[in-house]
ChimeraX commands (.cxc) that place a marker at each C-alpha (Angstrom):
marker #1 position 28.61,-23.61,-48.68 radius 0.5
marker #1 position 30.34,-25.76,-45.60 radius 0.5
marker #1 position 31.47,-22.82,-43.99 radius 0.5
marker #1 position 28.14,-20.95,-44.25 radius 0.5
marker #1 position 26.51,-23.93,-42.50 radius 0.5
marker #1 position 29.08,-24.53,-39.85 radius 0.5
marker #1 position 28.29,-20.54,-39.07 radius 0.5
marker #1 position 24.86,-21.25,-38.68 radius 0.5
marker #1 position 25.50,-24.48,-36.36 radius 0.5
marker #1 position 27.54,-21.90,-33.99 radius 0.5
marker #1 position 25.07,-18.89,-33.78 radius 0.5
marker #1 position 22.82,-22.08,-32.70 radius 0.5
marker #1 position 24.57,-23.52,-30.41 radius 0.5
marker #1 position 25.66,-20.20,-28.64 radius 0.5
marker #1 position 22.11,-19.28,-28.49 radius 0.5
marker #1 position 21.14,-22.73,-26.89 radius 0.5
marker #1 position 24.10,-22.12,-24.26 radius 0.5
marker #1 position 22.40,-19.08,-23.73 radius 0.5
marker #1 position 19.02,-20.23,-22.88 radius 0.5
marker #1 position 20.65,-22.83,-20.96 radius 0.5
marker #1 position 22.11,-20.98,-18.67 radius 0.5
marker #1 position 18.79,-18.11,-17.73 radius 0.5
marker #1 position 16.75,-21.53,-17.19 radius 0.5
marker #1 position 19.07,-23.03,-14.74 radius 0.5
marker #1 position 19.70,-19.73,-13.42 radius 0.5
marker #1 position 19.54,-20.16,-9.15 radius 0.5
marker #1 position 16.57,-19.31,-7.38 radius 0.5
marker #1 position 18.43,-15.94,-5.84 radius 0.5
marker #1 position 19.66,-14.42,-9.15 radius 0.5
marker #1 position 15.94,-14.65,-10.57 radius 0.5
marker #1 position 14.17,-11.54,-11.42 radius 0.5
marker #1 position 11.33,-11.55,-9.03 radius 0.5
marker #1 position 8.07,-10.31,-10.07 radius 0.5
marker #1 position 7.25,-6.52,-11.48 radius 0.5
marker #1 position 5.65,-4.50,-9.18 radius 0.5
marker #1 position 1.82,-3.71,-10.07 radius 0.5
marker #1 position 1.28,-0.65,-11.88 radius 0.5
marker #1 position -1.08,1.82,-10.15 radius 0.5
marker #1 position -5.03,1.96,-11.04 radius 0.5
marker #1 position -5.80,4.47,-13.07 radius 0.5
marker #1 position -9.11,6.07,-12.64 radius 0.5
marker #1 position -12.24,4.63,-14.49 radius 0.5
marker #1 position -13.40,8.09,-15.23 radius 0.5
marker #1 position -11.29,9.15,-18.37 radius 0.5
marker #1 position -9.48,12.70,-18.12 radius 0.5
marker #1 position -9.65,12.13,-14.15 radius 0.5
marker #1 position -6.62,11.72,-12.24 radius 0.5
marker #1 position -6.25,10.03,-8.53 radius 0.5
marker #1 position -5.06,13.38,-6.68 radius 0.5
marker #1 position -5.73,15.36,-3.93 radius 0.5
marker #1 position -6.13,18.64,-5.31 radius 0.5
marker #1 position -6.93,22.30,-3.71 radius 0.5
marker #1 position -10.55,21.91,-5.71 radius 0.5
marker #1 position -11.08,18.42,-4.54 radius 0.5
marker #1 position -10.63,19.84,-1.15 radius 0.5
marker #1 position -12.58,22.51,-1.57 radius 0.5
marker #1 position -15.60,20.30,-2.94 radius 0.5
marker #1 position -15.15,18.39,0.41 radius 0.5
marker #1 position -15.25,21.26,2.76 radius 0.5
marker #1 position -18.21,22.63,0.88 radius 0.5
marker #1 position -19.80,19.12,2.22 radius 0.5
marker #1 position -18.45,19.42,4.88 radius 0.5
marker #1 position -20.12,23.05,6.31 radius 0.5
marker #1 position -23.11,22.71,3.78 radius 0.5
marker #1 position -24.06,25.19,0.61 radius 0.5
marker #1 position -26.12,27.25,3.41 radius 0.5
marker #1 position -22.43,28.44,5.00 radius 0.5
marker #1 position -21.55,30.03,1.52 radius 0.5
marker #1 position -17.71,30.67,1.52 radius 0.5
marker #1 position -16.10,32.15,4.74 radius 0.5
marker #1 position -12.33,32.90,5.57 radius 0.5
marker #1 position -12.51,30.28,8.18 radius 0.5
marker #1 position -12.87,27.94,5.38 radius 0.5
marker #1 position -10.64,29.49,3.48 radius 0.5
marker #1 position -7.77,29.11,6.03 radius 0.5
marker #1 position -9.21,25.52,6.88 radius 0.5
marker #1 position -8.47,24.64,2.70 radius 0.5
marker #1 position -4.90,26.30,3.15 radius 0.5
marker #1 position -4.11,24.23,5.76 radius 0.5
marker #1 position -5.90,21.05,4.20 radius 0.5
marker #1 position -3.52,21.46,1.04 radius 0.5
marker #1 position -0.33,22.59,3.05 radius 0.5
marker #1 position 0.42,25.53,0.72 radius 0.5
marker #1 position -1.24,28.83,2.09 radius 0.5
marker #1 position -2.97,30.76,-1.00 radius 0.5
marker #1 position -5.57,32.93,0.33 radius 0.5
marker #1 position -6.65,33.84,-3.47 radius 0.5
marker #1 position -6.49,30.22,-4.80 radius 0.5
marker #1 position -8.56,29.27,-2.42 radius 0.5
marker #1 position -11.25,31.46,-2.10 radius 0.5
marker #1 position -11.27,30.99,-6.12 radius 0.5
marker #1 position -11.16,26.90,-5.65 radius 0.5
marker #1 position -14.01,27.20,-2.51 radius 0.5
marker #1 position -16.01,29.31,-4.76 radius 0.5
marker #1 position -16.41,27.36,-7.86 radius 0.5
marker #1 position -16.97,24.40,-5.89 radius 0.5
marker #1 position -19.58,26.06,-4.18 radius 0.5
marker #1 position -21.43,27.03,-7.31 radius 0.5
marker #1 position -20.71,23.21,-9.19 radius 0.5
marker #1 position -22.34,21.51,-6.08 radius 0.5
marker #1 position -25.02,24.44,-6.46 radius 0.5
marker #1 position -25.26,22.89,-10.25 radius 0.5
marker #1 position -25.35,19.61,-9.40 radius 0.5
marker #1 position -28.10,19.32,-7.12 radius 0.5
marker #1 position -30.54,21.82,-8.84 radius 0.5
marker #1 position -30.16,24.52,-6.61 radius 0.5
marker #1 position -28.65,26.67,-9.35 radius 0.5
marker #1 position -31.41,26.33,-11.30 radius 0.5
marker #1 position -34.12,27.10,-9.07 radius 0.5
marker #1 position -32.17,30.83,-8.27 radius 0.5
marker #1 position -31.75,31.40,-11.95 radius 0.5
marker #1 position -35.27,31.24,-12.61 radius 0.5
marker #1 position -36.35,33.15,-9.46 radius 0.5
marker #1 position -33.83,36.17,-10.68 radius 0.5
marker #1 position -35.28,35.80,-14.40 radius 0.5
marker #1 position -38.59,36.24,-12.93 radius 0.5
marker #1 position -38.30,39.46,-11.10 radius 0.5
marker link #1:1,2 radius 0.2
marker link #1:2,3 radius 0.2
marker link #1:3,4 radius 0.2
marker link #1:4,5 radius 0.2
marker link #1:5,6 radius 0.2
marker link #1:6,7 radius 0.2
marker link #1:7,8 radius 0.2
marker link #1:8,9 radius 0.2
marker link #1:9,10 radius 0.2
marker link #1:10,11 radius 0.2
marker link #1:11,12 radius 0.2
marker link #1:12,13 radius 0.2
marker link #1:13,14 radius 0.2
marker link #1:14,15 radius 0.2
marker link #1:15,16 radius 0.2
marker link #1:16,17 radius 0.2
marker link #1:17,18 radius 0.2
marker link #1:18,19 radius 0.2
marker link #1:19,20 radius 0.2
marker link #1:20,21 radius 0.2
marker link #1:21,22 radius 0.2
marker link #1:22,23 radius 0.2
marker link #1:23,24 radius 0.2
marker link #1:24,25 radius 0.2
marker link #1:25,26 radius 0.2
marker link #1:26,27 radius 0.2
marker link #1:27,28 radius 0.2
marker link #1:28,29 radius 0.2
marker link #1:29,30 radius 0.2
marker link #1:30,31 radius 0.2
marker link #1:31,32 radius 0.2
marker link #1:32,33 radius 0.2
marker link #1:33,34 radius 0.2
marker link #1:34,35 radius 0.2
marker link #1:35,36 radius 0.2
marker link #1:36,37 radius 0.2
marker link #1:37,38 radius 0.2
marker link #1:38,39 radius 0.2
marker link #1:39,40 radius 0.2
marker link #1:40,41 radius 0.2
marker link #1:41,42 radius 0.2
marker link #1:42,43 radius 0.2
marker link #1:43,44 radius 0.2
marker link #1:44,45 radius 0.2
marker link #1:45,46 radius 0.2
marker link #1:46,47 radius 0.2
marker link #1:47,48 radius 0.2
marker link #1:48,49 radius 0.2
marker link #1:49,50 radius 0.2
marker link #1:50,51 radius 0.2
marker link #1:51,52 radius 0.2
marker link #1:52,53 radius 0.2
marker link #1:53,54 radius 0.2
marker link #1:54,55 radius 0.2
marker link #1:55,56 radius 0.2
marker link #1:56,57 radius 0.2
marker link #1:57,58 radius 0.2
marker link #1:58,59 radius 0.2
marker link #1:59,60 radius 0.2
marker link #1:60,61 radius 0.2
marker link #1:61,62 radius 0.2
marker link #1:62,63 radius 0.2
marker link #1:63,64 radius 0.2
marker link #1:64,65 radius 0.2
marker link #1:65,66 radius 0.2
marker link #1:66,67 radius 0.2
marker link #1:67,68 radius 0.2
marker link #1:68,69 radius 0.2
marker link #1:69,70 radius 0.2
marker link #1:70,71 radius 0.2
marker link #1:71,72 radius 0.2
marker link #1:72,73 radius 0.2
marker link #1:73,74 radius 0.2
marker link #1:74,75 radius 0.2
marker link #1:75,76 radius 0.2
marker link #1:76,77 radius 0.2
marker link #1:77,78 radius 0.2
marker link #1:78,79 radius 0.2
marker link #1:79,80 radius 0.2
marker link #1:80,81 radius 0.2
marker link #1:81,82 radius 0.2
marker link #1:82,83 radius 0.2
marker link #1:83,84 radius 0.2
marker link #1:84,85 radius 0.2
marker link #1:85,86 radius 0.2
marker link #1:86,87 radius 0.2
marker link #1:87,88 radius 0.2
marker link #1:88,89 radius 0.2
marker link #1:89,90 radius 0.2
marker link #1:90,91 radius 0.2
marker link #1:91,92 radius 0.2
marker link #1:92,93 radius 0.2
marker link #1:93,94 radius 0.2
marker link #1:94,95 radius 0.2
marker link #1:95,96 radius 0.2
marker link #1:96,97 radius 0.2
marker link #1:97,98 radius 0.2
marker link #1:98,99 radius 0.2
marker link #1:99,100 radius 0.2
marker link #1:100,101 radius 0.2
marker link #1:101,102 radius 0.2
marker link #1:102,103 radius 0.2
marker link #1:103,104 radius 0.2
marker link #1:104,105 radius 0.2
marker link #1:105,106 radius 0.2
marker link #1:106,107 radius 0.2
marker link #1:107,108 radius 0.2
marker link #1:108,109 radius 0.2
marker link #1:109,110 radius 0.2
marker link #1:110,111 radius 0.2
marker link #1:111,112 radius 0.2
marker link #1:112,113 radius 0.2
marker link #1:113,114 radius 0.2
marker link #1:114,115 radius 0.2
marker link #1:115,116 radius 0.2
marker link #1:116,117 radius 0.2
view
């Protein structure tokens, strides 16, 4: 039974040495402080990115819905994202054009004009 004690008295006092020694650490060897994480987006499933269809949905603002989709904005979105896809664009330009169409009613107003004739 002595011995098991005088084993536990070590592992203590090792472990106090231990702590000893991080809190009296000097000021330069301290860790400094993490760095803060980025904010994540409060919109779940939405990431912070600039995207070919987020800059799509702002040069659709930008020329209004009444422009429709032209090449010149399809070359000004190439350029905008910095990786030329004539295709992926015109797709992205497109579908942005028709969600902002959505989104302010003006989708629905066509729709019921073409169900109506």
């Amino acid at each position: 039974m002595a011995t098991a004690t005088k084993k536990t008295t070590a592992a203590t006092t090792t472990a106090n040495k231990k702590a000893t020694a991080k809190q009296t650490a000097p000021v330069d060897e301290q860790p400094t402080a993490a760095k803060p994480k980025p904010r994540k987006p409060k919109a779940p499933g939405v990431q912070a990115k600039v995207t070919r269809p987020y800059l799509a949905g702002q040069i659709i603002a930008k020329h209004g819905l009444a422009a429709g989709v032209t090449p010149a904005m399809v070359a000004e979105l190439n350029e905008a994202y910095g990786k030329p896809n004539d295709v992926e664009s015109a797709f992205c330009l497109k579908n942005a054009h028709h969600a902002i169409r959505g989104a302010t009613g003006l989708a629905e107003d066509q729709a019921y004009e073409d169900a109506a004739s």
